[in-house]
N, CA, C and O of each residue as an XYZ file, in Angstrom:
644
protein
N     118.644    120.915    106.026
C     117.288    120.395    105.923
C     117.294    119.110    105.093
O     117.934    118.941    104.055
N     116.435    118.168    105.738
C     116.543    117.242    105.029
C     115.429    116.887    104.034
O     114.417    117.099    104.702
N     115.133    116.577    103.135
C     114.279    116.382    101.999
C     113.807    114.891    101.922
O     114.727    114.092    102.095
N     112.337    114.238    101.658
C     111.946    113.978    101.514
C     111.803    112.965    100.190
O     112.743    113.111     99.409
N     110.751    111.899     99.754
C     110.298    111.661     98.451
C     109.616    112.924     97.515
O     110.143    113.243     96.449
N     108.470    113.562     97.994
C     108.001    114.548     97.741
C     108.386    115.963     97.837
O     107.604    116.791     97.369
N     109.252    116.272     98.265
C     110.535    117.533     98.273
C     110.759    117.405     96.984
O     110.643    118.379     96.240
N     111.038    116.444     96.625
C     112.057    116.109     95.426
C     110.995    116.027     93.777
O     111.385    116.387     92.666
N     110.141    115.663     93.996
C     108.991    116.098     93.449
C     108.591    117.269     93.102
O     108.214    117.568     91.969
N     108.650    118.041     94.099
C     108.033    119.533     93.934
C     109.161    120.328     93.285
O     108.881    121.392     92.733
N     110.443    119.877     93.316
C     111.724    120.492     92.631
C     111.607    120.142     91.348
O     111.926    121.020     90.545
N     111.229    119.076     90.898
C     111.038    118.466     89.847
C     110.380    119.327     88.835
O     110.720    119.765     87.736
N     108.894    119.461     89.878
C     107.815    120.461     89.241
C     108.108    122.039     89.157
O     107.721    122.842     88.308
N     108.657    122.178     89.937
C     109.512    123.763     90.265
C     110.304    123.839     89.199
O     110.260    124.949     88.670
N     111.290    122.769     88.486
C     111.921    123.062     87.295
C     111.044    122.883     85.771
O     111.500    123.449     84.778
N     110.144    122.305     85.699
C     109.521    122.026     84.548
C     108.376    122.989     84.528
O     108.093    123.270     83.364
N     107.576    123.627     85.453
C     106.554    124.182     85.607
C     106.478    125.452     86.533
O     105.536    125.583     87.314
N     107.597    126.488     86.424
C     107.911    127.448     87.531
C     106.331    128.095     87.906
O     105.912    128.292     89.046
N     105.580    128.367     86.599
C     104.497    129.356     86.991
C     103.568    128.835     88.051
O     102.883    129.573     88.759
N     103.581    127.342     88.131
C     102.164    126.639     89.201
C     102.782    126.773     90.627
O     103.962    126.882     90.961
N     101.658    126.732     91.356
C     101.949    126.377     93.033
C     101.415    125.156     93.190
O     100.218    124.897     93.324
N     102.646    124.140     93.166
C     102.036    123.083     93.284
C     102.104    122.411     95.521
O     102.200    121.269     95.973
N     102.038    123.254     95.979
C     102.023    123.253     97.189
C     101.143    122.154     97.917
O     101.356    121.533     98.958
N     100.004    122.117     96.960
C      98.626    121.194     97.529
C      99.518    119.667     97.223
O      99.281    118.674     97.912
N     100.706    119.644     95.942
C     101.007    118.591     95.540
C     101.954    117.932     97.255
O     102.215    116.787     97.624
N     102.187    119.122     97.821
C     103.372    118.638     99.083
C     102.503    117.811    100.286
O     102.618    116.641    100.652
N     101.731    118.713    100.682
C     100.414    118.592    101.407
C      99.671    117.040    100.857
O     100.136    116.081    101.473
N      98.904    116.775    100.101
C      98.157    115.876     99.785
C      99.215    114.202     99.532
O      99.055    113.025     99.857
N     100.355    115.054     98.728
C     101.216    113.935     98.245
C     101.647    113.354     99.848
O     101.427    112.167    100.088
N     102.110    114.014    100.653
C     103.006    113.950    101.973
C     102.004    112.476    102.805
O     102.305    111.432    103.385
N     100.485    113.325    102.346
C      99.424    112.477    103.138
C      98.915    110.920    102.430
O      98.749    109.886    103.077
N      98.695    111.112    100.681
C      98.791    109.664    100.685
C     100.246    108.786    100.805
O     100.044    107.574    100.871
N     101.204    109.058    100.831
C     102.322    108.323    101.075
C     102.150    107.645    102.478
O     102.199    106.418    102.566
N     101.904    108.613    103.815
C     101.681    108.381    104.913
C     100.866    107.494    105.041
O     100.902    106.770    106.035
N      99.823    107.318    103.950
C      98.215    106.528    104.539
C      98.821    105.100    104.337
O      98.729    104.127    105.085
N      99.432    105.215    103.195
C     100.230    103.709    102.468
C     101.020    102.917    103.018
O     101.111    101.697    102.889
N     101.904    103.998    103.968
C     102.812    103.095    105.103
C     101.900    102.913    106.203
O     101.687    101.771    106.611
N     101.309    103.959    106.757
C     100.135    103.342    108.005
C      99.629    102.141    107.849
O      99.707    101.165    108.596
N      99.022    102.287    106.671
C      98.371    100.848    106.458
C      99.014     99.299    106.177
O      98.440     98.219    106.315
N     100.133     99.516    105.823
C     101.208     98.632    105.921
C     101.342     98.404    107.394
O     101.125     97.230    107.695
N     101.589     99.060    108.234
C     101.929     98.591    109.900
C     100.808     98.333    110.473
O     100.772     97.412    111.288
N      99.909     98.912    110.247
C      98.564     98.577    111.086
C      98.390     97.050    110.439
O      98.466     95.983    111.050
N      98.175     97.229    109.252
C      97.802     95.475    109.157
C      98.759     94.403    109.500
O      98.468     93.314    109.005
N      99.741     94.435    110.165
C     100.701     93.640    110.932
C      99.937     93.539    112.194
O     100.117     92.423    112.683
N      99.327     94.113    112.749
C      98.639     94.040    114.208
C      97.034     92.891    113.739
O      96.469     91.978    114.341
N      96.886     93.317    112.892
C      95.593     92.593    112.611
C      96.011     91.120    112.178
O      95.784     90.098    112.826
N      96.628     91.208    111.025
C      97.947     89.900    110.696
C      98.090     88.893    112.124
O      97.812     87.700    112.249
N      98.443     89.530    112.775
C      98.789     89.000    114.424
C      98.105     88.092    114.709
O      98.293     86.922    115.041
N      96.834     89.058    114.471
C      95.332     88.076    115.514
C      94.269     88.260    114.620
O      93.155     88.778    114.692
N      95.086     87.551    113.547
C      93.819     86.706    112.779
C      92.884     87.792    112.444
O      91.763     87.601    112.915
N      92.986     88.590    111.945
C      91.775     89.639    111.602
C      92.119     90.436    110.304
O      93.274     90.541    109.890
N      90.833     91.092    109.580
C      91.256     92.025    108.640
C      90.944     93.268    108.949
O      89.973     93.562    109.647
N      91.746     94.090    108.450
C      91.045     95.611    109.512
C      89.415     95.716    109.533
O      88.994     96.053    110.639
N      88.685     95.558    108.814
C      87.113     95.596    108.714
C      86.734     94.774    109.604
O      85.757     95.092    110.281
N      87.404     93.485    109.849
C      86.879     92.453    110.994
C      87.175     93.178    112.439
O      86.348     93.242    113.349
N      88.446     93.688    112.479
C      89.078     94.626    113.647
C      87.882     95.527    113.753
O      87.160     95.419    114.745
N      87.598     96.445    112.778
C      86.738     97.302    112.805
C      85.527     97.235    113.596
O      85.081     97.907    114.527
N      85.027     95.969    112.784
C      83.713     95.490    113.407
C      83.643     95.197    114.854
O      82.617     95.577    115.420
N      84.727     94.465    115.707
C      84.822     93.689    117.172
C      85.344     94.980    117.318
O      84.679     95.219    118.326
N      85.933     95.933    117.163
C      85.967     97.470    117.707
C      85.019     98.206    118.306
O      84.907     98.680    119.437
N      84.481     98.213    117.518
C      82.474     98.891    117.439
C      81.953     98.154    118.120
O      81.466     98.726    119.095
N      81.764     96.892    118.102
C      81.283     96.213    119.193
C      81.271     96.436    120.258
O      80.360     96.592    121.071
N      82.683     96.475    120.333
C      83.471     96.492    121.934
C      83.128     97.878    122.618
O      82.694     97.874    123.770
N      83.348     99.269    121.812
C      82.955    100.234    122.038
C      81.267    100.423    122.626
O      80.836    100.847    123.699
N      80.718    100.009    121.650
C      79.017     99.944    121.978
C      78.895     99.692    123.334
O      78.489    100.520    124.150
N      79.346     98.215    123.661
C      79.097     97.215    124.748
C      78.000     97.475    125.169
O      77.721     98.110    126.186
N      77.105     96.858    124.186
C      75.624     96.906    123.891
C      75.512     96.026    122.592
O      76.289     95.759    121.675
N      74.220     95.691    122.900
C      73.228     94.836    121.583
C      73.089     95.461    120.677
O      72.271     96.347    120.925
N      73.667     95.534    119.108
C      73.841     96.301    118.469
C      73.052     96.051    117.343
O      73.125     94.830    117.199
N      72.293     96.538    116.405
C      71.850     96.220    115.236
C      72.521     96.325    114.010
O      73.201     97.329    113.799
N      72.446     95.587    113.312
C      73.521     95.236    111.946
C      73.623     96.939    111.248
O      74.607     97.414    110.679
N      72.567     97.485    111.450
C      72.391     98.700    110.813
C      73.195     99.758    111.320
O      73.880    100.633    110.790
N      72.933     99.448    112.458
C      73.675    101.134    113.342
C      74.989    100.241    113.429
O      75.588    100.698    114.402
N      75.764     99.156    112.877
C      76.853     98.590    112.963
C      77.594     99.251    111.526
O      78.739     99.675    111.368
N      76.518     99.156    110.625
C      77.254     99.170    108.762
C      77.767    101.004    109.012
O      78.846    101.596    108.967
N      76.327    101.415    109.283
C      76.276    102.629    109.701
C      77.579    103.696    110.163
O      78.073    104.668    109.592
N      77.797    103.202    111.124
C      78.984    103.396    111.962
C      80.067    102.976    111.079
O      80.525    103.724    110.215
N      80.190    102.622    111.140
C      81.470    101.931    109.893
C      81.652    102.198    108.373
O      82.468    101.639    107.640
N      80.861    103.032    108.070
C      80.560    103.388    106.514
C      80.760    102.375    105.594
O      81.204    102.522    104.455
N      80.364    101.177    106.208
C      80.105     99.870    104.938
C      78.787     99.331    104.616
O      77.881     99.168    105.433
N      78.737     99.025    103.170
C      77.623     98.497    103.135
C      77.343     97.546    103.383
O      78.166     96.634    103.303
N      75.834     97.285    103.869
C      75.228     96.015    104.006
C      75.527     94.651    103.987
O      75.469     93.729    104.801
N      75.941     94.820    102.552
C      76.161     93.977    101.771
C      77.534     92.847    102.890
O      77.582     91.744    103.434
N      78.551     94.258    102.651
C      79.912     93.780    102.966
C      79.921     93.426    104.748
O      80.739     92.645    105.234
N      79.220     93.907    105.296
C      79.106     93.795    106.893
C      78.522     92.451    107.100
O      78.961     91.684    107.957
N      77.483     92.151    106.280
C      76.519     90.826    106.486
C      77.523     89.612    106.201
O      77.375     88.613    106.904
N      78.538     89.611    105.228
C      79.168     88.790    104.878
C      80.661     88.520    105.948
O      81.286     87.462    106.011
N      81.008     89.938    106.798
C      82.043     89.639    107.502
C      81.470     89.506    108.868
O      82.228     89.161    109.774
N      80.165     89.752    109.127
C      79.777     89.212    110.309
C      79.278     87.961    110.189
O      79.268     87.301    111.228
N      78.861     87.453    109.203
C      79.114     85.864    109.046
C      79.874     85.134    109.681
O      79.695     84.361    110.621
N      81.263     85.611    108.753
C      82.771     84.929    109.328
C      83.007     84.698    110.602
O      83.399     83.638    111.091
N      82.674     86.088    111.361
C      82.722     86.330    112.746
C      82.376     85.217    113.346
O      83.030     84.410    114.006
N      80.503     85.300    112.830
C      80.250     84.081    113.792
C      80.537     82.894    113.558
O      80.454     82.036    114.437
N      80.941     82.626    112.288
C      81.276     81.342    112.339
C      82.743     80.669    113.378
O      82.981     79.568    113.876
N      83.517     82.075    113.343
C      84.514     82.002    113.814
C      84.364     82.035    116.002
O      85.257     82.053    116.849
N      83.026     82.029    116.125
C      82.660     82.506    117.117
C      83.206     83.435    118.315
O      83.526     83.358    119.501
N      83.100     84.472    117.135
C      83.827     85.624    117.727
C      82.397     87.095    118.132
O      82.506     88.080    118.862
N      81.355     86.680    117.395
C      79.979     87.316    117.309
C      78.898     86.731    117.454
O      78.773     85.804    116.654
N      77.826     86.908    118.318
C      77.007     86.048    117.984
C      75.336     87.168    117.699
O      74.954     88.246    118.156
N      74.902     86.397    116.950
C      73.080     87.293    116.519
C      72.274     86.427    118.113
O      72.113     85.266    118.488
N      71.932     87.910    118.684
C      70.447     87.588    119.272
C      69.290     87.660    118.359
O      69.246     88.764    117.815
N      68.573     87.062    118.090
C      67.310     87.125    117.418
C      66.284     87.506    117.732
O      66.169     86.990    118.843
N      65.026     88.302    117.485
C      64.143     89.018    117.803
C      63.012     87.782    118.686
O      62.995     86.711    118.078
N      62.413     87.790    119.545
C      61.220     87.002    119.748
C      60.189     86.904    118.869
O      59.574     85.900    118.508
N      60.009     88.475    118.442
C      58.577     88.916    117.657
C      58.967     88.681    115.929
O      58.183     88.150    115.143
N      59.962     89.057    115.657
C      60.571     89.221    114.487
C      61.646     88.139    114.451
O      62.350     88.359    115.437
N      61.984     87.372    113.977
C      63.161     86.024    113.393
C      64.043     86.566    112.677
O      65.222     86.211    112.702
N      63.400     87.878    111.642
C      64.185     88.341    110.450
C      64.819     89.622    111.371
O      65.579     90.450    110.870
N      64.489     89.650    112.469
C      65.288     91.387    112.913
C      66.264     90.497    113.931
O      65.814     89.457    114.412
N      67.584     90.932    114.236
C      69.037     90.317    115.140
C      69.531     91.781    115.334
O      69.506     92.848    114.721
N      70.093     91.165    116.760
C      71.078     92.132    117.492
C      72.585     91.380    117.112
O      72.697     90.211    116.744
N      73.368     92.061    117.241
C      75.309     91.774    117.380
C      75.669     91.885    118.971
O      75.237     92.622    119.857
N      76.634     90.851    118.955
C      77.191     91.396    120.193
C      78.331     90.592    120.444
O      78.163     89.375    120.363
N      79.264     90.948    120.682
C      80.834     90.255    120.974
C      80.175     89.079    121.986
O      79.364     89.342    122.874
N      80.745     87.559    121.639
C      81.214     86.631    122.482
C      82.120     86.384    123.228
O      83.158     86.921    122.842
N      82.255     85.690    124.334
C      83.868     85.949    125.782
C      84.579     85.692    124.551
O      84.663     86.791    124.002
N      85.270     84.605    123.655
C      86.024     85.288    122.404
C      86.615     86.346    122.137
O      87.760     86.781    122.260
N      85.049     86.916    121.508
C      85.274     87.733    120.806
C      85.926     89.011    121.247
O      86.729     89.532    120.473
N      85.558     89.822    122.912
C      86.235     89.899    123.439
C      87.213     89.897    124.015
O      87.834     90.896    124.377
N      87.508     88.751    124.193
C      89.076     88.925    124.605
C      90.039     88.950    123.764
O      91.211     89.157    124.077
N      89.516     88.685    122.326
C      90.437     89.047    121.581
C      90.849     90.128    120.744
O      91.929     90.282    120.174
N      89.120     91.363    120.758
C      89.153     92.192    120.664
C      90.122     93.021    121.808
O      91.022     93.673    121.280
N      90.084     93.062    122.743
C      90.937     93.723    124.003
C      92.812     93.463    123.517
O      93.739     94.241    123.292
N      92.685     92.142    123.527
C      94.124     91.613    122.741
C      94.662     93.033    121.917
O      95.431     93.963    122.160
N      93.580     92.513    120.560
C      94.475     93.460    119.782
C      94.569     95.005    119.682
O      95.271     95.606    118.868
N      93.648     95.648    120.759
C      93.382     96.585    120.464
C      94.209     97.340    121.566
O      94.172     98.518    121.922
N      94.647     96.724    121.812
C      95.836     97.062    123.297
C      97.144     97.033    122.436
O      97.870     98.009    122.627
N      97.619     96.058    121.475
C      98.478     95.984    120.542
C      98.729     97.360    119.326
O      99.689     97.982    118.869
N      96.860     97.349    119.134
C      97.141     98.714    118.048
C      97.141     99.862    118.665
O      97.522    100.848    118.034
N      96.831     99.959    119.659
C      97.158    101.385    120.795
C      98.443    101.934    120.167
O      98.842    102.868    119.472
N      99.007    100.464    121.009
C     100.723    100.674    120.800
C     101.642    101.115    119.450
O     102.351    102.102    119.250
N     101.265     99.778    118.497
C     101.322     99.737    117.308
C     101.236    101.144    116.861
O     102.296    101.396    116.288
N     100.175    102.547    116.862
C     100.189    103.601    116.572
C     101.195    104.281    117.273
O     101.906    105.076    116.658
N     101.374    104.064    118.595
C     102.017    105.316    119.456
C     103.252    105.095    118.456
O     103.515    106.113    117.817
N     104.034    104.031    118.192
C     105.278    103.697    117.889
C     105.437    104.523    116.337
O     106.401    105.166    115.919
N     104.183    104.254    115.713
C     103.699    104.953    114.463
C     104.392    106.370    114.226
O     105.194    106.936    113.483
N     103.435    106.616    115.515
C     103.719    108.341    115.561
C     104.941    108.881    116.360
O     105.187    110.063    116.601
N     105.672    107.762    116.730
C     106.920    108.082    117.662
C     108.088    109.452    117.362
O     108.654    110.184    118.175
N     108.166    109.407    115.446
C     108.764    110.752    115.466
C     108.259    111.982    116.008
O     109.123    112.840    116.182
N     106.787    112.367    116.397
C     106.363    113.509    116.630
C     106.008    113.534    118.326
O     105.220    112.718    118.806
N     106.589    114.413    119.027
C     105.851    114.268    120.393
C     104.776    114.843    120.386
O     104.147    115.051    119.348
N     104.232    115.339    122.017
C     103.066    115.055    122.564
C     102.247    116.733    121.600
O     101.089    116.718    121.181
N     102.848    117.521    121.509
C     102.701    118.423    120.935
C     102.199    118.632    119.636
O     101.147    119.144    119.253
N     103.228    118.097    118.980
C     103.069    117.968    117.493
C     102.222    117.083    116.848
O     101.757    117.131    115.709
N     102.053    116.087    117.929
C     100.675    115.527    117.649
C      99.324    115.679    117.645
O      98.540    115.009    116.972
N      98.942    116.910    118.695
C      97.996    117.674    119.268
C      97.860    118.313    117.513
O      97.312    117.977    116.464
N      98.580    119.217    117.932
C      98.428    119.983    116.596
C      98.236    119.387    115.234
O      97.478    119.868    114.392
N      99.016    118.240    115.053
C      98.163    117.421    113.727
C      96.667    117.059    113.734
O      95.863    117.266    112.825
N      96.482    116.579    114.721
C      95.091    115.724    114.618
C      93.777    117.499    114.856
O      92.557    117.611    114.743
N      94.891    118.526    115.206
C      93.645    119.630    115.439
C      93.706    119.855    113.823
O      92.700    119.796    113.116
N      94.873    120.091    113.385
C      94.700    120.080    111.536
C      93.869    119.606    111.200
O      92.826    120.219    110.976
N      94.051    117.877    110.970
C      93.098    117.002    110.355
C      91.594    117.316    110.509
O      90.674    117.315    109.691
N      91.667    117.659    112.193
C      90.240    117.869    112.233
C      89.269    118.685    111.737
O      88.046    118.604    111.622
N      90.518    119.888    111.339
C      89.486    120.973    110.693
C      89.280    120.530    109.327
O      88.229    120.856    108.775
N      90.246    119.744    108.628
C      89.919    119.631    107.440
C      89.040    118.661    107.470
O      88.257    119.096    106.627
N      88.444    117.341    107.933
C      87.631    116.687    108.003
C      86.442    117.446    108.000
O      85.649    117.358    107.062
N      86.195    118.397    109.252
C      85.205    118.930    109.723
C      84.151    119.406    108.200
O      82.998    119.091    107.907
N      85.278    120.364    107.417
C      85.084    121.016    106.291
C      84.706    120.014    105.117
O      83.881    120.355    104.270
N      85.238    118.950    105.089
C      85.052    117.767    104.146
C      84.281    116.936    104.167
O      83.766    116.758    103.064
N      83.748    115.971    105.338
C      83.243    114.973    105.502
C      81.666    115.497    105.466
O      81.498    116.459    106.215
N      80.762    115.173    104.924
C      79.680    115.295    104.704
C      78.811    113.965    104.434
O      77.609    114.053    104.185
């Protein structure tokens, strides 16, 4: 068997601390290590094409919607605030990758909606991070992947509130 960063850890703790179960330490530790390298490779795809994952994020949601979207049910969706969405959909458009429809009745109320841009470069990369993940997850087949993400899901299910 081969051992791990965190194997080696829990031996650690296994010799200094026999009485604890530090089991949650294998589990939790196993998972932020994982999040740290994910996020290291994923932002190479974004790196690529000019984006930051939140910008990805955003022309994601977009793209998904494929609909006139309101800034709200945009932050919303994305669990960012206001604040931070207003300022990277800025960029967007400046970058004319987004553009605001504006209300007739209202000036102060705007829709979102991907530009041919913004689009095609959303499609670009998101065809890239498809991949980019499969390769991710390449040690585990079709199986073992099933069964992770049914894990995750229950624990989300139980967590996310």
């Amino acid at each position: 068997m081969q051992y791990d960063h965190v194997d080696r850890l829990l031996v650690q703790w296994l010799q200094q601390r026999p009485e604890l179960d530090c089991s949650p330490m294998g589990v939790l530790g196993r998972i932020s290590r994982m999040s740290r390298i994910v996020d290291k490779k994923l932002d190479k795809t974004f790196k690529n094409n000019n984006l930051s994952a939140i910008e990805f994020d955003i022309l994601a949601a977009l793209r998904r919607f494929n609909a006139l979207t309101t800034p709200t049910e945009l932050y919303q969706t994305l669990m960012l605030s206001s604040g931070a969405m207003s300022t990277r959909v800025e960029q967007l458009v400046k970058r004319n990758l987004v553009e605001r429809i504006y209300s007739e009745e209202d000036r102060r109320s705007c829709n979102l909606r991907l530009t041919k841009d913004g689009r095609h470069l959303i499609d670009k990369a998101i065809s890239e991070h498809i991949a980019n993940e499969d390769e991710i997850l390449k040690p585990l087949n079709h199986e073992q992947r099933e069964q992770l993400a049914s894990l995750l899901r229950t624990w989300l299910l139980a967590n996310e509130k």
